[in-house]
C-alpha positions in Angstrom: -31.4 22.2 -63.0 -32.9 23.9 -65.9 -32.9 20.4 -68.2 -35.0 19.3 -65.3 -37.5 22.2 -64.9 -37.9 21.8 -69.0 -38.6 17.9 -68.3 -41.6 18.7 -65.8 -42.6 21.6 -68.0 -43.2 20.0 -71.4 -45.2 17.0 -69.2 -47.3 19.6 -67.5 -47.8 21.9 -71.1 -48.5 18.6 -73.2 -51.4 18.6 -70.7 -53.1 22.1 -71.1 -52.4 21.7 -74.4 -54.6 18.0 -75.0 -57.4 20.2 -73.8 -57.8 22.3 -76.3 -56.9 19.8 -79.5 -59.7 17.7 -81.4 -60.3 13.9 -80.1 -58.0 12.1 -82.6 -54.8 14.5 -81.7 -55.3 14.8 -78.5 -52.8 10.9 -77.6 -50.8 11.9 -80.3 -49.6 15.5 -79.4 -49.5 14.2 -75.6 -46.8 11.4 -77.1 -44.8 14.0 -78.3 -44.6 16.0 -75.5 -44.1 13.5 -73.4 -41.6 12.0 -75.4 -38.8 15.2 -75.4 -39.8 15.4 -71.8 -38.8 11.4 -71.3 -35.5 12.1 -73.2 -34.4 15.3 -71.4 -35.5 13.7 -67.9 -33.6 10.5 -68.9 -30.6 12.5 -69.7 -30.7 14.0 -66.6 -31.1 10.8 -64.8 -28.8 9.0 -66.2 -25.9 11.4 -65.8 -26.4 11.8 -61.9 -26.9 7.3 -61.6 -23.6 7.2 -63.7 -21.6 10.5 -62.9 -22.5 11.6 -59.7 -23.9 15.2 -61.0 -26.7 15.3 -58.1 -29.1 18.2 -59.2 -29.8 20.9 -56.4 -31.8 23.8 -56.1 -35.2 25.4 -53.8 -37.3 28.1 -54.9 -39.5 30.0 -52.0 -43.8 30.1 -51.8 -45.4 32.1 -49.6 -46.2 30.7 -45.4 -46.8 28.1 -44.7 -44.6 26.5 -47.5 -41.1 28.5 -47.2 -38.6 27.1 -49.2 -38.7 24.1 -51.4 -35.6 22.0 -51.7 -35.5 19.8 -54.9 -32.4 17.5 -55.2 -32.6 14.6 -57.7 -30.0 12.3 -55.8 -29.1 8.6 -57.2 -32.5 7.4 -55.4 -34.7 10.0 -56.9 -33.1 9.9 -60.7 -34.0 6.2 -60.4 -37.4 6.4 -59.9 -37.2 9.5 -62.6 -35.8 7.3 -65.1 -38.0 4.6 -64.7 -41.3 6.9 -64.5 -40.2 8.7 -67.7 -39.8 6.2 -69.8 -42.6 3.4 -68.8 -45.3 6.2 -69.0 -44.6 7.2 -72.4 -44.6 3.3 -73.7 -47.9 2.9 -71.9 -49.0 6.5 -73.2 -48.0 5.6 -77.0 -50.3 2.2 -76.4 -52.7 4.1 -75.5 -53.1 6.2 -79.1 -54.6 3.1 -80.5 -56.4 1.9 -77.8 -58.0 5.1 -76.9 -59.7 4.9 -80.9 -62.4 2.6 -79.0 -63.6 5.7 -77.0 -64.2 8.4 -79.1 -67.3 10.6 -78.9 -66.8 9.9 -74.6 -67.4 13.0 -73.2 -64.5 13.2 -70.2 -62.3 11.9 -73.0 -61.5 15.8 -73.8 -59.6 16.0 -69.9 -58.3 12.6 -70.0 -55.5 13.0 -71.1 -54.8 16.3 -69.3 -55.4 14.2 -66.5 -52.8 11.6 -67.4 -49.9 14.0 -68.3 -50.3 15.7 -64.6 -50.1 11.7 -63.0 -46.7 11.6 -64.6 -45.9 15.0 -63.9 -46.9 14.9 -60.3 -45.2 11.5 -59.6 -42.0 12.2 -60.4 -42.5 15.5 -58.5 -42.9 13.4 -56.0 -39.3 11.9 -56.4 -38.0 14.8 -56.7 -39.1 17.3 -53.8 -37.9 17.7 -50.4 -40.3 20.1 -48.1 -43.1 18.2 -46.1 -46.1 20.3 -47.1 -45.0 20.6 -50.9 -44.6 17.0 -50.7 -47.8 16.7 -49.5 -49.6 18.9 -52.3 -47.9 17.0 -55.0 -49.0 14.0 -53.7 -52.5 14.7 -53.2 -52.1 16.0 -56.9 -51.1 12.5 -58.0 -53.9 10.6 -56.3 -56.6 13.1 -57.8 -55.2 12.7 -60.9 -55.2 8.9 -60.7 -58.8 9.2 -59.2 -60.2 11.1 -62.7 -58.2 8.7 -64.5 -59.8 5.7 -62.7 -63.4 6.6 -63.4 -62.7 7.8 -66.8 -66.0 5.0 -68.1 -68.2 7.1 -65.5 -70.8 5.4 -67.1 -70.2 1.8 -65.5 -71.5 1.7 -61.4 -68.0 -0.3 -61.1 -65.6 2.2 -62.2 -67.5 4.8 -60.0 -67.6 2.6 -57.2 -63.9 1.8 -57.6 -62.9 5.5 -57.8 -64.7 6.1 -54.7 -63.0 3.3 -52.9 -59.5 4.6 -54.7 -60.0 7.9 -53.3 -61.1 7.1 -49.8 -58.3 4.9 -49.2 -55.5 7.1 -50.7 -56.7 9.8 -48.4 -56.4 7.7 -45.5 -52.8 7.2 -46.5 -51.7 10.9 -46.7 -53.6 10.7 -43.1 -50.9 8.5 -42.0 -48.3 10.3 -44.4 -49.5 13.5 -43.3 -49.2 12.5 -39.0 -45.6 10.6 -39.6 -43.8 13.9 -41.4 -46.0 16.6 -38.9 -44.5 14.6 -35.9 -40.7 14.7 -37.2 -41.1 18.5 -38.5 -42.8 19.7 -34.8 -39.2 17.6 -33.2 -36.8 18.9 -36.0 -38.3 22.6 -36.0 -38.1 22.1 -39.9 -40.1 21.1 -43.0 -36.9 19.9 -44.7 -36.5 15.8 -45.0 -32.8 16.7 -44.5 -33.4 18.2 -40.6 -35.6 14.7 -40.3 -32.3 12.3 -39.7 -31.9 14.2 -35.9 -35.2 13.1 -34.6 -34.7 9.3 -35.8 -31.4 8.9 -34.4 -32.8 10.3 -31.2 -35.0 7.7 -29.4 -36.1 4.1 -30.5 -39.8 4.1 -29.7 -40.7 7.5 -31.2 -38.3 5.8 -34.4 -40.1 3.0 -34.8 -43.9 4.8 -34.4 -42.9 7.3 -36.9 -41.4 5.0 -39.3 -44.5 2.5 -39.4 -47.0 5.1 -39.3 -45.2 6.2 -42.5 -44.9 2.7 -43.8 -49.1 2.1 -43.6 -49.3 5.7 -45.8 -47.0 5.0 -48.6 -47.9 0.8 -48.2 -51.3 1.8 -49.3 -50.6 3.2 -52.2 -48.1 0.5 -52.4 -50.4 -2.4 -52.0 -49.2 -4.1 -49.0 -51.1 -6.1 -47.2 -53.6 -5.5 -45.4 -54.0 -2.0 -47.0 -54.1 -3.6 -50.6 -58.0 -3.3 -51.1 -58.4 -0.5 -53.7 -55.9 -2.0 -55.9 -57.7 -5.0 -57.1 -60.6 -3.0 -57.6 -59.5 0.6 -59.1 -57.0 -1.7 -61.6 -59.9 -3.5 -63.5 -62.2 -0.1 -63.1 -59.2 2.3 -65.9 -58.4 1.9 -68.8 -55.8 -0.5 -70.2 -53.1 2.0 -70.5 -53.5 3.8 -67.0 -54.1 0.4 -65.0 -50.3 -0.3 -66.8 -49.4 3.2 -65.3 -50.9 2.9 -62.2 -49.4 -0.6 -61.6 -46.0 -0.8 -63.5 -45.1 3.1 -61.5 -47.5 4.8 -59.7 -47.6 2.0 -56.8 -43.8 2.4 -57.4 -43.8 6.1 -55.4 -45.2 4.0 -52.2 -41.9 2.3 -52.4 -40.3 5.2 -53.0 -41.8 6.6 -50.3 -40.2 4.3 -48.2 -36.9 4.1 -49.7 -36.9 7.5 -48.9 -37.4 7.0 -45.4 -35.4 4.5 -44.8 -32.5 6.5 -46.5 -33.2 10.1 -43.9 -33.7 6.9 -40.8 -29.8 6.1 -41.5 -30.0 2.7 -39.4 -33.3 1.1 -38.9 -34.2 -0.8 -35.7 -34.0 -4.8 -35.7 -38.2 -4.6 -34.8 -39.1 -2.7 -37.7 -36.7 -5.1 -40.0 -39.2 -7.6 -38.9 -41.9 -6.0 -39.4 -41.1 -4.9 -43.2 -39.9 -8.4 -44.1 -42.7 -10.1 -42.5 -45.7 -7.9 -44.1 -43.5 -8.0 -47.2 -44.1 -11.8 -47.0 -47.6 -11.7 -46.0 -48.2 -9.6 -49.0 -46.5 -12.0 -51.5 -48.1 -15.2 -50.5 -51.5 -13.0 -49.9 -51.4 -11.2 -53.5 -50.2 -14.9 -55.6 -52.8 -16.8 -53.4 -56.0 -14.3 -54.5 -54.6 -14.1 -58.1 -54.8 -18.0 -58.7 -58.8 -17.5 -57.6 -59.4 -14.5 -60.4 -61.3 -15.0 -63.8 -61.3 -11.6 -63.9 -57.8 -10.6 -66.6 -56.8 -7.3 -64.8 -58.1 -8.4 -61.5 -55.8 -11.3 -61.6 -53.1 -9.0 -62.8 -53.8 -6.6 -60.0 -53.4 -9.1 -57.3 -50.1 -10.5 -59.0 -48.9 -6.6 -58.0 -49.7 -7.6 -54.4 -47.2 -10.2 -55.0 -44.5 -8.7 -56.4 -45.2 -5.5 -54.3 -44.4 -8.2 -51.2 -41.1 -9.6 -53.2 -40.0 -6.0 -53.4 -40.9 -5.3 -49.6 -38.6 -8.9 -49.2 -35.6 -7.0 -50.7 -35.9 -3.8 -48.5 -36.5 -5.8 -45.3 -33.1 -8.0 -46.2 -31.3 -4.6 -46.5 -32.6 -2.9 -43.3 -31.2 -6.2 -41.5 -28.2 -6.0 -43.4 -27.9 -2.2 -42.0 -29.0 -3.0 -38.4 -26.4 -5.8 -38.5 -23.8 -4.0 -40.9 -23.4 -6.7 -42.9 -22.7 -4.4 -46.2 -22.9 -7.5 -48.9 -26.2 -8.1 -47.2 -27.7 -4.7 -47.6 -26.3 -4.0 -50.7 -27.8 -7.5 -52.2 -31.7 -6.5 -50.4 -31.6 -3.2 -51.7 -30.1 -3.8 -55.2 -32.4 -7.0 -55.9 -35.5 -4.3 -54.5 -34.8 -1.9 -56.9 -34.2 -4.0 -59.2 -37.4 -5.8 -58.9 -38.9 -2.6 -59.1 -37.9 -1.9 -62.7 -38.3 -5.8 -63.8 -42.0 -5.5 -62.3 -42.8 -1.9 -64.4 -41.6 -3.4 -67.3 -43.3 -6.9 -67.6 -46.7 -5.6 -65.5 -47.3 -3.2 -68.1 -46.7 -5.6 -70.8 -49.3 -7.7 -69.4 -51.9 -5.0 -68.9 -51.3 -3.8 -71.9 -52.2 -7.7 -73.6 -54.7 -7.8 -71.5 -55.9 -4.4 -73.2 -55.7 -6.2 -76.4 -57.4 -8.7 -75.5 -60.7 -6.4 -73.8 -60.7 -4.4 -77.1 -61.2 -7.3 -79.5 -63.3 -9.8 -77.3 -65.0 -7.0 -75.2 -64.7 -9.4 -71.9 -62.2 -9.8 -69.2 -63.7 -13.0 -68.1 -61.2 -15.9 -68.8 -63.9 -18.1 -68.7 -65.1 -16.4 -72.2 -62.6 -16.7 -74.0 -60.3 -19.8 -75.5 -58.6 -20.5 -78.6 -57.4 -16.5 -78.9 -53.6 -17.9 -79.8 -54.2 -18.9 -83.4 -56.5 -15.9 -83.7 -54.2 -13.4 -82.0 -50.8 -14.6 -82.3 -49.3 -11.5 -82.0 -50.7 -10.5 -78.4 -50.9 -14.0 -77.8 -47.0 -14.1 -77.8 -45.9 -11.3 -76.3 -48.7 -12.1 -73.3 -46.7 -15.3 -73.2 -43.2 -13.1 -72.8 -44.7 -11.9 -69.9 -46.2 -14.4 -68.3 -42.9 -16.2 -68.2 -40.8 -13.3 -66.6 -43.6 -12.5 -64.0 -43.0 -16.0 -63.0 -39.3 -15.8 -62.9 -38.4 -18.3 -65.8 -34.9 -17.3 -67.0 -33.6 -16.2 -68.7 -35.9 -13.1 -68.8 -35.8 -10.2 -66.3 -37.8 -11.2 -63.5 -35.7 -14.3 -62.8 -32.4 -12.0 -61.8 -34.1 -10.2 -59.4 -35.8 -12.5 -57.6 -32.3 -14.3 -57.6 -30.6 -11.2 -56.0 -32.8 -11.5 -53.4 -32.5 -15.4 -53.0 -29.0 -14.6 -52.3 -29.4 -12.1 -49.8 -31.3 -14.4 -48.4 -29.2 -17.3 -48.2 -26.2 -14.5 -47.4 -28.5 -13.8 -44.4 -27.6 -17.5 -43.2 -24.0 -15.5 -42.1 -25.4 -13.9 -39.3 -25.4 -15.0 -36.2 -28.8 -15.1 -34.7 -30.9 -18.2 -34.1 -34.1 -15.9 -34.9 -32.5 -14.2 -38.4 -31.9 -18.0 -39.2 -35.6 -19.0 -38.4 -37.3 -16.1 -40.7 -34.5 -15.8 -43.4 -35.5 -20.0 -44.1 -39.5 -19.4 -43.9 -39.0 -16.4 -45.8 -36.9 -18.7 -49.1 -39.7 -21.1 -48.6 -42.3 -18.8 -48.9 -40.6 -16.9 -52.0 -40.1 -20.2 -53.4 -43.6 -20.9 -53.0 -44.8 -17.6 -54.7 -43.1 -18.7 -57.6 -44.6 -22.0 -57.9 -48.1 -20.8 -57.4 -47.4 -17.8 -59.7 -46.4 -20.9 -62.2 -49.9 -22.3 -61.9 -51.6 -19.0 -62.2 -50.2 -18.2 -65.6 -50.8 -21.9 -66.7 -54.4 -21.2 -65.8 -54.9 -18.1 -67.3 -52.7 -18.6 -70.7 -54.0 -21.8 -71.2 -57.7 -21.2 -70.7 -57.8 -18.0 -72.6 -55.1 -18.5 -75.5 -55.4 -22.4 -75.8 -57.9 -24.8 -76.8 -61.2 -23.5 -78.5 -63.4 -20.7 -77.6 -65.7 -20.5 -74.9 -68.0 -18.0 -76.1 -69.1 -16.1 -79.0 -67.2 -13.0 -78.6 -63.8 -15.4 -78.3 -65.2 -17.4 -81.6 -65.7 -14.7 -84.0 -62.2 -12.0 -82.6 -59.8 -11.1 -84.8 -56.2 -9.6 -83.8 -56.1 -6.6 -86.6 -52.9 -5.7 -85.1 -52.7 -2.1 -84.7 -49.0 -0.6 -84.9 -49.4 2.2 -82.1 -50.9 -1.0 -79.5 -48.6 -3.5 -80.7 -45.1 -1.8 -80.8 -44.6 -0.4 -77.1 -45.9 -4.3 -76.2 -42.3 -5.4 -78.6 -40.2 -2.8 -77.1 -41.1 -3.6 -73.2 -40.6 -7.5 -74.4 -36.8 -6.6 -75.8 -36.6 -5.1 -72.5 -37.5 -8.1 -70.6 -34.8 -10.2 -73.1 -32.4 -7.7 -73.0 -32.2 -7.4 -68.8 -32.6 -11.3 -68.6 -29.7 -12.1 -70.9 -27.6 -9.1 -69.6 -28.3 -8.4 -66.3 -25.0 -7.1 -65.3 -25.8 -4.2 -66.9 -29.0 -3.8 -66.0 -27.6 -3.9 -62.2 -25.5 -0.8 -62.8 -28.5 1.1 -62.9 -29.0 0.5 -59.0 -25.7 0.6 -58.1 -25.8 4.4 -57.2 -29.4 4.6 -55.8 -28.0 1.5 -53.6 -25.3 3.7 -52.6 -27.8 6.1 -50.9 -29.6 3.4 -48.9 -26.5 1.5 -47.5 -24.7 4.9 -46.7 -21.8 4.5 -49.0 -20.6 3.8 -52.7 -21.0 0.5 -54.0 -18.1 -1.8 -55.1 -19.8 -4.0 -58.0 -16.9 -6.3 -58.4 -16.7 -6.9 -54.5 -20.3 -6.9 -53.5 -23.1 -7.8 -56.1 -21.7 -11.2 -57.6 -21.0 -9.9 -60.4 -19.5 -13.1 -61.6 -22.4 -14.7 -61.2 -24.5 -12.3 -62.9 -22.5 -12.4 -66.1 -22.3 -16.6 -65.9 -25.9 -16.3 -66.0 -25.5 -14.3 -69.1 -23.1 -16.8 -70.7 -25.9 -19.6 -70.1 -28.6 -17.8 -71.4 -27.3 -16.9 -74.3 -25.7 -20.5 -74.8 -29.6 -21.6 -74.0 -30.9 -19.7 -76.8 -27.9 -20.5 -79.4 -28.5 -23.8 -78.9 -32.3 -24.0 -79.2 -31.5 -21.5 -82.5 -29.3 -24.4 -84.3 -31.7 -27.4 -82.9 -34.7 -25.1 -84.9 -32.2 -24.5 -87.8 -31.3 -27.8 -88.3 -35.3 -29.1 -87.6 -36.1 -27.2 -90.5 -32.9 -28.2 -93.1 -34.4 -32.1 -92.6 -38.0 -30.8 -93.4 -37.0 -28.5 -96.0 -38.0 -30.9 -99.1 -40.6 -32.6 -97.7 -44.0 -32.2 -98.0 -46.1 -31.3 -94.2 -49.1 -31.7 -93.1 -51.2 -30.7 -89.8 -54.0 -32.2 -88.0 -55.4 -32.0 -84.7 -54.1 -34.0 -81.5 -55.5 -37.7 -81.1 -58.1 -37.6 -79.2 -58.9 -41.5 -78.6 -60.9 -41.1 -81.7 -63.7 -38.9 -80.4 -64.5 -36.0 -83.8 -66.4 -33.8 -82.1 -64.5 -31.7 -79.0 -66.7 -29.7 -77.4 -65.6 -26.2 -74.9 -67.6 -27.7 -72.3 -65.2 -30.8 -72.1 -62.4 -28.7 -71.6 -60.9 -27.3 -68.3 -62.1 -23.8 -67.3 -60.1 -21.7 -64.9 -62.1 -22.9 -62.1 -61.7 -26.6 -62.7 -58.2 -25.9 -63.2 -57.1 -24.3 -60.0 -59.9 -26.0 -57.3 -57.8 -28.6 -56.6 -55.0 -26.2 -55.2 -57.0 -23.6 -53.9 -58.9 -26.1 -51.8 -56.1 -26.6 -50.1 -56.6 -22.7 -48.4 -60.6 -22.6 -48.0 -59.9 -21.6 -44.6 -58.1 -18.1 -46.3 -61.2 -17.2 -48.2 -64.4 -15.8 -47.8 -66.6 -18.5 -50.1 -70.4 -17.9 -51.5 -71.8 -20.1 -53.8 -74.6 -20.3 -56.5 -75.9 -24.0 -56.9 -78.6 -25.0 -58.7 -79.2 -28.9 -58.1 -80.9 -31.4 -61.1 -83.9 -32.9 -60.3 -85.9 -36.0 -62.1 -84.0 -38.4 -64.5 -83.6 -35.9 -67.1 -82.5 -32.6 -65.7 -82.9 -29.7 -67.4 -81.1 -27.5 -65.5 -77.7 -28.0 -63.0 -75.5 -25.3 -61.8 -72.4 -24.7 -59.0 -70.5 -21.9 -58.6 -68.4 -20.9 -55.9 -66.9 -17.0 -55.5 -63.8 -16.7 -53.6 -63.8 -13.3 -52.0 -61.5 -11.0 -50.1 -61.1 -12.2 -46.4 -59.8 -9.0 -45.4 -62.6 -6.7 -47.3 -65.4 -9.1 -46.7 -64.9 -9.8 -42.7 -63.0 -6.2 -41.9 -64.2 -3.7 -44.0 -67.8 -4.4 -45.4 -68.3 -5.1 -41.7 -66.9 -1.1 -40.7 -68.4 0.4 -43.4 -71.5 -1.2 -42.6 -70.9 0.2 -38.9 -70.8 3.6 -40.0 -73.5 3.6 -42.5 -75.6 2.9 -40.1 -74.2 5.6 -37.5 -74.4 8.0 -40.0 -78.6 7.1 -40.8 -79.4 7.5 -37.4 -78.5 11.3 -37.8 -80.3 11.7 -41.1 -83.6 13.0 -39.7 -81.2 16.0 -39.2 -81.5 16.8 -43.0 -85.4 16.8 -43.2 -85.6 19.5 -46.2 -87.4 22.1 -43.7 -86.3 25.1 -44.8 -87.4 26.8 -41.7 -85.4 24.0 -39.3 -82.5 24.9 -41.3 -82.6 28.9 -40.8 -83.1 27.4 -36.9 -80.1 25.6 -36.9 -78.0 28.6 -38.1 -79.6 30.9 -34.7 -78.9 28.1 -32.9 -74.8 27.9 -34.1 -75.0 32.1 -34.0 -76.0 31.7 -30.1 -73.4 29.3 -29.1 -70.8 31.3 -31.3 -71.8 34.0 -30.0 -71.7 32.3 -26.2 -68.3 31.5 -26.8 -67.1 34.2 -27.8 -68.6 36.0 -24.7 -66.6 33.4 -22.4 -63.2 33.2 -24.1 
């Protein structure tokens, strides 16, 4: 308990502390801090996902709160371990990133702002009482919201903060309504008293659970409450976007872990309903990514996607609890969590490349840059790391969990419903889809912006200068991503206990996760690399004494390439994305030649949001223009306003007189 309480305390100090220290200490001291929190907090974790020590204790506040319950169970240290330590890699990035910013004037309660995120979030994890849960959580979005428009300077980054914080606030609205209606039937504010009301009637169940579902799914990302992600990502900087992606959008899930672990045994509707918006979201999120030119746009979407493969996981363990089908819950929730950890790890190494590459280049439009490879090798490689475990290439980390969850879903296949067998095959097709569209994504985007020759000026004249505090936490989350590919049975112990809590029981790794399997895939992998070490080894013994030279690919004997003759990312992915038209809200800029010799052609086609261009442009339009009609109300009459306050005294004072 106390280990804990230091944990959260030396986040929360670091914090007060930034504000009071000059520009160039203030990410370094912050590190520090954050880094004895991250190992006392791991500790703690680590010894209640491997030993069983669960952590309890409440303290009292004052009415309306009462008492607090925190318990960090298997579920909770999870998420603790996993917030901990992916927040201090992206907070050590951030001390050479930051270097760009200095003389910004919010810059002095930045990172005050950042260390209460991570505080807050795994606060979250960790506390039990309804309104406390609440607070904390509104903490975390406010936090986020600071963090978001940190370049207040840019109408985009203000635009997207606004957007952030409108839509976060509808979520605790739904939040707020789902935990008010169990604690008014339970009599409690305790998540403990909750597990009564669920396994009381079905349709109150079901009502409760989704309305808690669409408040942690939009911080989550699901679709069709995904809109301020692709916008408030692009708006932060490179470090918190990595945050808010690779953990913060983690608490959602969390969120509904947590749910489903008080609900005991969901309902078969509400199994469909999770697996089918998880799908929705997947195919949705890889679909809008493959349209991007925008780096962390693209990369926000692809959270979209792997938010819906993680929503795939959960849904295949609700059915296998509705059906008790143990292997089949254990696999869903276990390649879920999984998934979660594989997603923080190689998200925030792509936001933090793509950091690298916004520093140097001072664009995020792929169709600016080119050639950045040979002159940033370093980025260049680990951004290629990356790329390949987002798509699931083994053998890196985000191959095993999307496998997990291909066997759940072909373990699915054992139940004995004509309508499991129907959405269990759509749903492998659609995963498998994901992955081959996520494929040709990263294609795109690595080889428009890393390969060829540049595109711009800016791309032309960068240079990598490699800075130590940007480029190690980049090596140490790509070690990850080896390490969990090429050992993944040990990685999956890490979920075996937070499993535990979902399906209602301990786990039995050598009779339920195919273990076997697991470490065969290990045995490959490492053969796979071996093999490709001794091919290289013995490449280089035969070309030892001779003499090597380079020259450029033939290119049918034409001297003078050109970056107008080479694919941009728009060429690239048209012939696919033509395919959906119908799924996208199109504009287009066309400028058409005239005359024999034109002096001036143009096309351009924007693919835009369905969802936010036909749903909510048109409702916010709707109630901007409800709102206008009233603003004749506000006419800066000082004498109409002293009349509108007789006017409320005489109908307070009319009420009053009646009741």
């Amino acid at each position: 308990m106390i280990l804990f309480i230091v944990g959260i305390f030396l986040l929360f100090a670091g914090g007060i502390v930034s504000l009071f220290l000059n520009e160039s200490l203030k990410p370094l001291i912050s590190v520090i801090f954050s880094f004895f929190s991250t190992f006392i907090l791991s500790f703690v974790s680590l010894k209640v996902l491997f030993y069983g020590d669960i952590i309890k204790f409440s303290f009292n506040l004052p009415f309306p709160i009462g008492d607090v319950p925190v318990i960090i169970d298997p579920l909770s240290a999870f998420f603790v371990l996993l917030i901990s330590i992916m927040s201090l890699i992206s907070l050590s990035y951030s001390i050479g990133y930051i270097t760009s910013y200095r003389g910004k004037s919010n810059l002095a309660s930045h990172y005050f702002f950042l260390m209460l995120l991570i505080c807050s979030m795994i606060c979250v994890t960790a506390v039990q009482n309804v309104i406390f849960f609440l607070i904390v959580w509104e903490i975390m979005s406010l936090s986020s919201f600071f963090l978001v428009i940190f370049e207040d300077d840019k109408k985009e980054a203000l635009s997207a903060g606004m957007n952030y914080l409108i839509m976060m606030h509808i979520s605790v609205l739904f939040i707020m309504a789902g935990f008010m209606v169990l604690a008014i039937h339970s009599g409690s504010m305790d998540f403990s008293a909750f597990t009564q009301v669920f396994s009381e009637n079905g349709f109150l169940k079901n009502a409760i659970f989704i309305c808690l579902f669409i408040g942690f799914g939009i911080k989550s990302g699901f679709v069709p409450f995904h809109n301020w992600l692709p916008k408030a990502h692009p708006a932060a900087p490179s470090h918190v976007s990595s945050i808010m992606s690779g953990v913060m959008i983690k608490t959602g899930i969390y969120g509904i872990l947590r749910v489903i672990n008080i609900m005991g045994i969901p309902t078969l509707e509400i199994s469909y309903f999770v697996l089918g918006i998880s799908v929705l979201s997947a195919l949705y999120g890889v679909l809008y990514a493959i349209a991007q030119h925008d780096i962390k746009r693209l990369l926000a979407y692809h959270s979209i996607e792997n938010i819906g493969i993680i929503g795939m996981g959960i849904g295949i363990g609700m059915f296998g609890l509705v059906y008790e089908n143990n292997l089949l819950a254990v696999l869903g929730f276990a390649g879920a969590l999984l998934h979660v950890l594989n997603h923080s790890i190689f998200k925030e190494l792509l936001f933090l490349g793509a950091g690298c590459v916004y520093t140097r280049t001072k664009t995020r439009d792929i169709e600016r840059l080119g050639g950045l490879l040979k002159k940033m090798p370093y980025t260049g490689w680990l951004f290629l790391v990356g790329a390949f475990a987002i798509v699931g290439l083994p053998p890196l980390n985000g191959f095993v969990s999307e496998f997990i969850i291909y066997i759940g879903l072909l373990k699915g296949f054992e139940i004995k419903s004509l309508n499991i067998l129907v959405i269990f095959i759509l749903s492998i097709g659609s995963l498998a889809f994901v992955g081959s569209m996520a494929l040709l994504c990263f294609t795109k985007f690595f080889g428009v912006a890393f390969l060829g020759v540049p595109r711009s000026k800016e791309a032309q004249q960068v240079k990598e200068d490699p800075s130590f505090t940007m480029l190690l936490p980049m090596i140490v989350l790509a070690l990850f991503i080896f390490t969990i590919g090429l050992f993944p049975q040990y990685a999956i112990k890490l979920t075996v206990s937070a499993t535990g809590c979902l399906t209602g029981g301990r786990v039995d790794i050598a009779g339920t996760l195919p273990m076997t399997l697991m470490n065969n895939i290990s045995l490959s992998a490492l053969a796979f690399l071996g093999l490709t070490g001794i091919m290289l080894l013995i490449r280089r013994s035969f070309l030892a004494n001779k003499t090597l030279e380079s020259f450029k690919t033939w290119d049918c004997g034409y001297q003078a390439p050109d970056s107008r003759m080479q694919y941009s990312a728009s060429s690239y992915a048209a012939p696919f994305l033509s395919l959906f038209n119908p799924f996208f809200a199109l504009s287009t800029d066309t400028v058409k030649p005239h005359g024999y010799f034109p002096a001036t052609a143009r096309f351009s086609e924007k693919k835009h949001d369905v969802i936010e261009h036909y749903f909510i442009k048109r409702l916010t339009g709707f109630v901007n223009g409800l709102f206008k009609k009233f603003t004749w109300i506000q006419s800066g009459d000082t004498q109409l306003y002293i009349l509108y306050g007789v006017i409320f005294l005489v109908l307070a004072l009319i009420a009053v007189a009646v009741y």
